[in-house]
N, C-alpha and C positions, 0 to 999 in steps of 0.2 A: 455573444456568449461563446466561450470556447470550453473546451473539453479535453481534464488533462487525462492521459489513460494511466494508471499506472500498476506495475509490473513490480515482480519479484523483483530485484537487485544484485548487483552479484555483490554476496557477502565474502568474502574470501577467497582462496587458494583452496580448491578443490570441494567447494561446497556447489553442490548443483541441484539441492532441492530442500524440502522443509517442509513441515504438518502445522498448521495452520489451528492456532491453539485457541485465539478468541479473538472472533473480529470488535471492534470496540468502537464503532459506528455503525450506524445505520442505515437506509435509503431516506434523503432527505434533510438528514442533518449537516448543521453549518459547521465548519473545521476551524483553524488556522495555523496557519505556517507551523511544519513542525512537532502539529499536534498526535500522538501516537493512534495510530490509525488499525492496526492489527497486530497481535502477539504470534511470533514464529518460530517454530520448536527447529531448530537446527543439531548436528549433532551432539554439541559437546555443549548447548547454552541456548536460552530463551528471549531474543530480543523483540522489542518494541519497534516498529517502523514507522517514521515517522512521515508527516504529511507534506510532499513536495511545494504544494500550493494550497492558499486556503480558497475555499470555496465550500459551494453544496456536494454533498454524493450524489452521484446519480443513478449508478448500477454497482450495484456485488456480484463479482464474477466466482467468490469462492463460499465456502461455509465451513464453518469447525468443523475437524477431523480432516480436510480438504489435503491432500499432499500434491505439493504443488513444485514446478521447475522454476530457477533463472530465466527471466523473459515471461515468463505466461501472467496476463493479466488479473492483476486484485481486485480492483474498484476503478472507477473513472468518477472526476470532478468534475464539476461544471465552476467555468472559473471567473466566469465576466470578464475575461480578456484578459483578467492580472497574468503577469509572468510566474511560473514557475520558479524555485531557489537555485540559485547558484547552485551548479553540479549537482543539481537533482537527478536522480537515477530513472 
């Protein structure tokens, strides 16, 4: 079993952080590919981030209200080996 960790993204040109508006999984629940994983209030717009790899969750490193940087870890998947998506972040 592998474990994907994943991390803020860089969303743009000059965007370097975001408030973390509603996580939309759980610990323990199953994903897949794609599937929107957490809402991120950035400044000008509120996007959905989508899920790199499907898998189980296995740790939430943040919680609503959370303001958080580019790089700093959301959640980690536990993945069964599957690969990750193309140019996943």
């Amino acid at each position: 079993m592998s474990t994907y960790e994943f991390t803020l993204p860089d969303l743009g040109d000059d965007i370097e952080s975001g408030t973390v508006v509603k996580l939309l999984v759980a610990v323990g629940d199953s994903v897949v590919l794609e599937q929107p994983l957490v809402e991120v209030e950035l400044d000008k717009a509120t996007v959905e981030l989508p899920a790199p790899a499907a898998g189980t969750i296995e740790t939430l490193n943040v919680s609503n209200g959370d303001q958080i940087r580019v790089g700093d870890l959301v959640l980690t998947i536990a993945t069964n080996g599957a690969a990750p998506a193309a140019g996943a972040a």
